[in-house]
KEKE-3310 file (N, C-alpha, C; in steps of 0.2 Angstrom, whole numbers, plus 5000, padded with zeros to 4 digits):
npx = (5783:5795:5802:5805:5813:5823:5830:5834:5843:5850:5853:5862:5873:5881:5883:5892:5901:5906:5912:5922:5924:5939:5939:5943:5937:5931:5920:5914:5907:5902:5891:5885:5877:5870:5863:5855:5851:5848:5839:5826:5822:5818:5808:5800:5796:5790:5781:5774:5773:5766:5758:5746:5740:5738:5748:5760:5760:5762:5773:5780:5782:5785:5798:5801:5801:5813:5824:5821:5824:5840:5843:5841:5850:5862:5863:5866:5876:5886:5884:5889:5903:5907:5910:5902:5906:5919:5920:5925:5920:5917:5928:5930:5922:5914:5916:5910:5902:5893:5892:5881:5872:5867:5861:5850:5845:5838:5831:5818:5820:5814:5801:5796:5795:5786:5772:5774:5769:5757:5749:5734:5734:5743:5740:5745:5752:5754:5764:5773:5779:5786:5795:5802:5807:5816:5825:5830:5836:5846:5854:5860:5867:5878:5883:5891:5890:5889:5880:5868:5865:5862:5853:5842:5838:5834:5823:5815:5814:5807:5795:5788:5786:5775:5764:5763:5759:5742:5734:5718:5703:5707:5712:5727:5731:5740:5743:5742:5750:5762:5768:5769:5779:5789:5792:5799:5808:5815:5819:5828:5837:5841:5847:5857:5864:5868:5877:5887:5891:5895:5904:5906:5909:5900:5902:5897:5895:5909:5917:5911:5916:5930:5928:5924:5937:5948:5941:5945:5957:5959:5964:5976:5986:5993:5989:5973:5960:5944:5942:5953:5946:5936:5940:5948:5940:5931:5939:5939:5926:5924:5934:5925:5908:5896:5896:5901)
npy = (5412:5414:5425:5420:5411:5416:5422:5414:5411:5424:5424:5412:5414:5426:5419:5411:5420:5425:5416:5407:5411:5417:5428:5445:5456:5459:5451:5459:5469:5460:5455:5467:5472:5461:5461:5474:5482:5469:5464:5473:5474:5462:5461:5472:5465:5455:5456:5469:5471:5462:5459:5461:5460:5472:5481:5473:5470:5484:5489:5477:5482:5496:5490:5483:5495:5501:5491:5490:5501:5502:5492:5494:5509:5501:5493:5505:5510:5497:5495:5512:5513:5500:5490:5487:5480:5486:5498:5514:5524:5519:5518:5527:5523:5514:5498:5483:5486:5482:5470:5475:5481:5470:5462:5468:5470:5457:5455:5462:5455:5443:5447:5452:5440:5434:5442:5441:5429:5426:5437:5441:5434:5439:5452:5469:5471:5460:5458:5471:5464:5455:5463:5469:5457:5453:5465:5463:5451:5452:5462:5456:5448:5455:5461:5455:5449:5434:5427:5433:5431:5417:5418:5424:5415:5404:5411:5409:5395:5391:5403:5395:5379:5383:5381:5366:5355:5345:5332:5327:5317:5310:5319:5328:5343:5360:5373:5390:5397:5389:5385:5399:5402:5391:5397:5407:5402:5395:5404:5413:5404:5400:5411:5413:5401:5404:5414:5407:5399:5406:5413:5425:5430:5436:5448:5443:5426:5426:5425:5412:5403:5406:5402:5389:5384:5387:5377:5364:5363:5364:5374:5374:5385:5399:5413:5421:5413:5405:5391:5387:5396:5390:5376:5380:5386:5376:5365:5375:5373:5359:5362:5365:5361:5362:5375:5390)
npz = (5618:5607:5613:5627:5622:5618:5629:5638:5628:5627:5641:5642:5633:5639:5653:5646:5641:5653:5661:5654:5641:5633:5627:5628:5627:5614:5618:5628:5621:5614:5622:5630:5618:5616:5627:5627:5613:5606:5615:5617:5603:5600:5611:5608:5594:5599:5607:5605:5591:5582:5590:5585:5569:5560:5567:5564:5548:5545:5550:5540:5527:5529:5532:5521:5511:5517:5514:5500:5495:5499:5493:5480:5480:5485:5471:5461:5465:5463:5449:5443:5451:5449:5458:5473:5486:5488:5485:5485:5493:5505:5513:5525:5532:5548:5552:5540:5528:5517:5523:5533:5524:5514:5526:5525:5516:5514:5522:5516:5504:5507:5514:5500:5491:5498:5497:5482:5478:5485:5483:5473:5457:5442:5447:5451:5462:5463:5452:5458:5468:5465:5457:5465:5473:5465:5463:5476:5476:5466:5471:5483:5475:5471:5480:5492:5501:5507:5517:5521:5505:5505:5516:5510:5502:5509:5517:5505:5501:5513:5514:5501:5506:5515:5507:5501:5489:5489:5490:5484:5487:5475:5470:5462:5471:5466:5473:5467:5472:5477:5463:5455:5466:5463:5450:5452:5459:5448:5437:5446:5448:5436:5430:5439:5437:5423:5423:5429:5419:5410:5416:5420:5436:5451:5464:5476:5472:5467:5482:5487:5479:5483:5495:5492:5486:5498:5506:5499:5498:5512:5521:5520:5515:5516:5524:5533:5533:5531:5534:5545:5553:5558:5560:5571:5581:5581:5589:5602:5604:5607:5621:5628:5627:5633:5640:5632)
capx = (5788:5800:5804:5807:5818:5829:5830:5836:5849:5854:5857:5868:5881:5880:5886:5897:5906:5910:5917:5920:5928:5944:5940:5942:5937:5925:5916:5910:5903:5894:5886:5883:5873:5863:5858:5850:5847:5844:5833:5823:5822:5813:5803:5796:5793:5785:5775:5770:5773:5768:5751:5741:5740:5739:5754:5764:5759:5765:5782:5783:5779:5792:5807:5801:5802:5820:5826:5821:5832:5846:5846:5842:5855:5868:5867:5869:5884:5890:5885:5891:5910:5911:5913:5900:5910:5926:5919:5931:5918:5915:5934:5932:5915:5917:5913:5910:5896:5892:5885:5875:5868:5865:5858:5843:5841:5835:5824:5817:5820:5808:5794:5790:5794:5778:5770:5771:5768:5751:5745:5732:5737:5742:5738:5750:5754:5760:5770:5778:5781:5791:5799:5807:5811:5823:5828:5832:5840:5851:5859:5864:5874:5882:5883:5896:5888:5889:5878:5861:5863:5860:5847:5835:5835:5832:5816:5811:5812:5803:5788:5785:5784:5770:5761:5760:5753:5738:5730:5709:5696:5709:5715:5732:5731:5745:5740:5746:5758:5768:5770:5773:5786:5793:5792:5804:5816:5818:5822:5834:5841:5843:5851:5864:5871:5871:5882:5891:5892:5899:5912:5907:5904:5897:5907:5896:5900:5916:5918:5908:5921:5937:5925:5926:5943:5947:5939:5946:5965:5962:5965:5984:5989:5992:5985:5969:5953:5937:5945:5956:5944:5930:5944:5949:5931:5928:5944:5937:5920:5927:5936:5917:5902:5890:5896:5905)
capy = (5407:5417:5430:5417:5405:5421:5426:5408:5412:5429:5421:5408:5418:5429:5415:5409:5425:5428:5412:5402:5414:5417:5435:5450:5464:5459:5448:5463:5471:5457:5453:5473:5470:5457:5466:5482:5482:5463:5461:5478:5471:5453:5462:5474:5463:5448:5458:5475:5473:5454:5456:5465:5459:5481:5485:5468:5474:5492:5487:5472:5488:5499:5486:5483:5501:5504:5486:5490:5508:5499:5486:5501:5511:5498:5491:5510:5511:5493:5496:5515:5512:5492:5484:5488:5481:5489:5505:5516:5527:5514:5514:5529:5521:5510:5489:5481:5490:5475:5465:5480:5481:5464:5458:5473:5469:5452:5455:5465:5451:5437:5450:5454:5434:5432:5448:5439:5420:5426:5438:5438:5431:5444:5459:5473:5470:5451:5462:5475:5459:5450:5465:5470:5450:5453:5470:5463:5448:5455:5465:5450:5443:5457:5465:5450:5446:5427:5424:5436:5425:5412:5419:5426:5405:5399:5414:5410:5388:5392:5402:5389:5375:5384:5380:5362:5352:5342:5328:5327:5317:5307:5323:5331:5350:5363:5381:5395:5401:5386:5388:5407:5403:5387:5398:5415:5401:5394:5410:5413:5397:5399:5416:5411:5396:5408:5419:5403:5397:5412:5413:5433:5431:5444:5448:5436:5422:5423:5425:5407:5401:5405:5399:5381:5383:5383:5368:5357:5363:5361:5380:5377:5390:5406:5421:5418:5408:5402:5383:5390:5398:5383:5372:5382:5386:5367:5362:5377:5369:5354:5362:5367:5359:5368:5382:5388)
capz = (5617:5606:5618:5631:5621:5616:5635:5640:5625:5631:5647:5642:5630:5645:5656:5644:5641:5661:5666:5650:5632:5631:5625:5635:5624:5611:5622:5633:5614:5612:5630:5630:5612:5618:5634:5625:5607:5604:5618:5617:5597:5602:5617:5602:5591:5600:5612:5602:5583:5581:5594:5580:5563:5556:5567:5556:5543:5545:5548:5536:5521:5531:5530:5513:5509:5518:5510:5494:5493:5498:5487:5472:5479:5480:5464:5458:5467:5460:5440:5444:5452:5446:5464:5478:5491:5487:5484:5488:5499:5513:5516:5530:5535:5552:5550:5537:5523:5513:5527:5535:5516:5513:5531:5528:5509:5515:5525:5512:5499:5513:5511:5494:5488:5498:5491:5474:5479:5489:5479:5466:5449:5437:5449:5451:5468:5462:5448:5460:5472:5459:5454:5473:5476:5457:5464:5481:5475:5460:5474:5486:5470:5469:5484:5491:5507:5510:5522:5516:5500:5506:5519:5504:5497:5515:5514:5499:5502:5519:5510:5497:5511:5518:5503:5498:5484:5492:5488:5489:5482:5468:5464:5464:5469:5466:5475:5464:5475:5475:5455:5457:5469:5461:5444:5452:5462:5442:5435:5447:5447:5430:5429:5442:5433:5418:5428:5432:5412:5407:5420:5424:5444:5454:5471:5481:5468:5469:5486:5486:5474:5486:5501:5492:5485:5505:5511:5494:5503:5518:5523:5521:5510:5519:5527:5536:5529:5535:5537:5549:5557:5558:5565:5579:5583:5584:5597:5607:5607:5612:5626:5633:5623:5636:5642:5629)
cpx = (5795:5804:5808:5812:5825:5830:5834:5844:5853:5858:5862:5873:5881:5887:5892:5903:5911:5913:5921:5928:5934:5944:5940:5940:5930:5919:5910:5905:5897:5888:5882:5876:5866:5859:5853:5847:5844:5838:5825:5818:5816:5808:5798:5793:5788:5779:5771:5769:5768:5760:5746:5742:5742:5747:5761:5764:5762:5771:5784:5785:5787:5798:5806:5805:5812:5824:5826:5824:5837:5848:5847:5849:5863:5870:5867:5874:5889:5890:5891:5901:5911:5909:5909:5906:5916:5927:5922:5926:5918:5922:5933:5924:5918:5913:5911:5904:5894:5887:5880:5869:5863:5860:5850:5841:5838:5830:5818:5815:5813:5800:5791:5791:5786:5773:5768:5769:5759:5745:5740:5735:5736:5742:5745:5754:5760:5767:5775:5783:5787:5796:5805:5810:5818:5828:5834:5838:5848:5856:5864:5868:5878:5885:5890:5896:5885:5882:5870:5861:5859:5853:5839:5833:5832:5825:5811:5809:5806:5794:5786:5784:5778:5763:5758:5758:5750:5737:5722:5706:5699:5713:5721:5733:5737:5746:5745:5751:5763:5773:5773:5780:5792:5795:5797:5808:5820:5822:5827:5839:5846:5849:5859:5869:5871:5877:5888:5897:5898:5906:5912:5903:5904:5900:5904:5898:5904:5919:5915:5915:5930:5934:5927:5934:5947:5947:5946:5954:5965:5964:5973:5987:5988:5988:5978:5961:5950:5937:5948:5951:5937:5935:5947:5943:5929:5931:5941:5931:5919:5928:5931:5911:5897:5891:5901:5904)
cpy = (5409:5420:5425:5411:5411:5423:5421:5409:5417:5425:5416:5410:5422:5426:5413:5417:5429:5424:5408:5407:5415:5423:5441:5458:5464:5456:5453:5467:5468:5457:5461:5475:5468:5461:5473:5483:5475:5462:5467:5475:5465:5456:5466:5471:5457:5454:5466:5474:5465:5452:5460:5465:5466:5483:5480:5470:5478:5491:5482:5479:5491:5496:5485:5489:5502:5499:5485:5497:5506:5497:5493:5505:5509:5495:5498:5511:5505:5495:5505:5516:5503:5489:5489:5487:5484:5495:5509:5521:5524:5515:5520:5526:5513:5501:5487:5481:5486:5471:5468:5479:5475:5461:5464:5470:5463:5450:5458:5459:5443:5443:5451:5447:5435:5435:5443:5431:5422:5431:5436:5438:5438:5450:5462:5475:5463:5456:5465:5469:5457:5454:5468:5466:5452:5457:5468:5458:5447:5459:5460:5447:5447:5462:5461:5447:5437:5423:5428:5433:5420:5411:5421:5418:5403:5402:5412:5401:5388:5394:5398:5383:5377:5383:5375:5360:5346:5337:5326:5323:5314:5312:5326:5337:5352:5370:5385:5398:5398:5385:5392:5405:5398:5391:5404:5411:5399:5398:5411:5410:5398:5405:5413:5407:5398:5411:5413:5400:5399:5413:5424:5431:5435:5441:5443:5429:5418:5422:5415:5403:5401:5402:5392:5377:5381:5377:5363:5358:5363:5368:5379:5382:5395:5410:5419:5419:5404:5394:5383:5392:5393:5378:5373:5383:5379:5364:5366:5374:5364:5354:5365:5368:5364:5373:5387:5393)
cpz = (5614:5610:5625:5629:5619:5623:5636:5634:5627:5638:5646:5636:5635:5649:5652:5642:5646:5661:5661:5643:5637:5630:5630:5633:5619:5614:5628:5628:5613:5617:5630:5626:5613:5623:5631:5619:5607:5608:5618:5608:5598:5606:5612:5599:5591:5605:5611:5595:5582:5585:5591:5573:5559:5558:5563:5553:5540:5546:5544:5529:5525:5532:5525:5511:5510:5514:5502:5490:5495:5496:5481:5473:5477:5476:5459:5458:5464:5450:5439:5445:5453:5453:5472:5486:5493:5483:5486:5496:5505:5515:5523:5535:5541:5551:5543:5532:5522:5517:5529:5530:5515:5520:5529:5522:5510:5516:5520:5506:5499:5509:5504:5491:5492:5498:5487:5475:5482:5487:5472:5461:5446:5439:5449:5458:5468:5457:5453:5467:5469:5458:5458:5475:5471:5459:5469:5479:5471:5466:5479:5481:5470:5474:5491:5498:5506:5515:5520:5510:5502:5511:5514:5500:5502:5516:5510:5499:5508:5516:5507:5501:5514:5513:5498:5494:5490:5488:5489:5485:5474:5464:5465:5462:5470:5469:5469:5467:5476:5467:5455:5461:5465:5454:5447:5456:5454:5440:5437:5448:5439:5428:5433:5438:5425:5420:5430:5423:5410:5410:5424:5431:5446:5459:5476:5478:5468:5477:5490:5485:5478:5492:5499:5488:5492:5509:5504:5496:5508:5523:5525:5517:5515:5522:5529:5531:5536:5538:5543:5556:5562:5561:5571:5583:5586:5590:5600:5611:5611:5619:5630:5630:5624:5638:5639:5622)
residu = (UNK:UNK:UNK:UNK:UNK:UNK:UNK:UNK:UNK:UNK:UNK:UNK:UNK:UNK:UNK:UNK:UNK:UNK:UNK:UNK:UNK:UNK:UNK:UNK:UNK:UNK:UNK:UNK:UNK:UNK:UNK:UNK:UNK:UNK:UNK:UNK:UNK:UNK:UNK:UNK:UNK:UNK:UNK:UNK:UNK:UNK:UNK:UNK:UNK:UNK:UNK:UNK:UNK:UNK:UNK:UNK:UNK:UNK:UNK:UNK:UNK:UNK:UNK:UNK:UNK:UNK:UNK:UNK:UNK:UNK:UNK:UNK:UNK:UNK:UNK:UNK:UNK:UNK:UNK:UNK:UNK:UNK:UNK:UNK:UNK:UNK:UNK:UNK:UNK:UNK:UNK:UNK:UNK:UNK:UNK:UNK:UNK:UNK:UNK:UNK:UNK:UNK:UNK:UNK:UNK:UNK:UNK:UNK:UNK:UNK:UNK:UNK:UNK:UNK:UNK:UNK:UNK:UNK:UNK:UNK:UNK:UNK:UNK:UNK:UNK:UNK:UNK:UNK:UNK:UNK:UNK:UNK:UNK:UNK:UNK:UNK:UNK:UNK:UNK:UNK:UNK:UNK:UNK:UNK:UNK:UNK:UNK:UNK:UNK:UNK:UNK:UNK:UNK:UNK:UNK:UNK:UNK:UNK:UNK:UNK:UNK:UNK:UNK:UNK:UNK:UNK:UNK:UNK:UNK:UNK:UNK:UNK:UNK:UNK:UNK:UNK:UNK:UNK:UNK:UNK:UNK:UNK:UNK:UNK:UNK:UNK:UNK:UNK:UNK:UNK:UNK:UNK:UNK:UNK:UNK:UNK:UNK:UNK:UNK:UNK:UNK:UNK:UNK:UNK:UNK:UNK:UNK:UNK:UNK:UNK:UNK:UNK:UNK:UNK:UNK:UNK:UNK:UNK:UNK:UNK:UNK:UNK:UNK:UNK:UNK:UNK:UNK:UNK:UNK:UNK:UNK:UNK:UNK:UNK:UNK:UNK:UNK:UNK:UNK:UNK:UNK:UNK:UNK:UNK)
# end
């Protein structure tokens, strides 16, 4: 079913890219994208990785492993030279480091939250779980990606949902893993609106912070912003709901 709802979407950015965009240059990058890597990616994952629990497994651990050196490296590089993203190495580096970083570290940050939520109580599997979800996350606040932030809450909301409190027999149960999770989104909850108290924001943060700066003007103030870009967006949409 995934395979086949992602094929019906290839096809129609496809179509919309032929007869439909306005673009004539990026527009063949993307369609190109989707034709080879994206779809190779979904065919892999639904119909070899995904049809045998051991081969999951084996790459959930191997995005683990690459997710959790990235995240270590770049908060080495942010304590190091102050400002991950405006690190001066990236400047001869092509596209845009920060989000590469952060959309890997994420995936990374999904996995070991349900590591530590699913694991035994107390074990060292729950420990090293917790201590990868810290690592992975600490790097998303400061690593300035917008969009992987907010992906590792949407992970980490998604896991806890899979896990209920029940009701049986008069009684009202709690599973362990929805505590553990409810107990490491506190935490983090809690650190952030330290970091918020305080007034020291880490580059995703602030990046937050002129995002809502933006909407509360209106995106009339100069040079190009995300209201801007969200309102032209929208009149295109208009000019073609469905094919579009």
């Amino acid at each position: 079913p995934i395979l086949s709802a992602v094929l019906v979407f290839i096809g129609w950015a496809v179509l919309s890219g032929l007869v439909w965009s306005p673009s004539r240059t990026l527009v063949w990058k993307s369609i190109s994208y989707l034709l080879t890597f994206t779809t190779f990616s979904v065919v892999a994952g639904c119909l070899i990785i995904a049809n045998r629990r051991e081969r999951a497994v084996r790459f959930f651990f191997v995005a683990l492993v690459i997710s959790a050196g990235m995240a270590l490296y770049g908060l080495y590089i942010d304590f190091a030279f102050g400002n991950f993203r405006r690190w001066a190495g990236w400047h001869d580096v092509d596209g845009r480091t920060y989000l590469a970083f952060g959309h890997t570290v994420v995936n990374g940050a999904g996995i070991a939250f349900c590591i530590a939520i699913f694991s035994r109580l107390g074990s060292i599997r729950q420990a090293a779980g917790v201590a990868l979800f810290g690592a992975c996350l600490l790097f998303l606040l400061v690593g300035g990606g917008r969009g992987p932030f907010l992906g590792a809450i949407l992970a980490a909301m998604v896991a806890l949902a899979t896990r209920p409190p029940t009701v049986t027999r008069g009684r009202f149960e709690v599973p362990h893993a929805t505590v553990i999770a409810a107990g490491m989104l506190a935490v983090a909850a809690g650190y952030i609106g330290y970091i918020l108290l305080t007034g020291e924001l880490t580059s995703t943060l602030s990046r937050f912070t002129n995002l809502t700066e933006q909407v509360e003007s209106r995106g009339e103030e100069s040079g190009p912003n995300r209201m801007k870009y969200w309102l032209t967006a929208y009149k295109l949409w208009l000019s073609a709901p469905m094919i579009g």
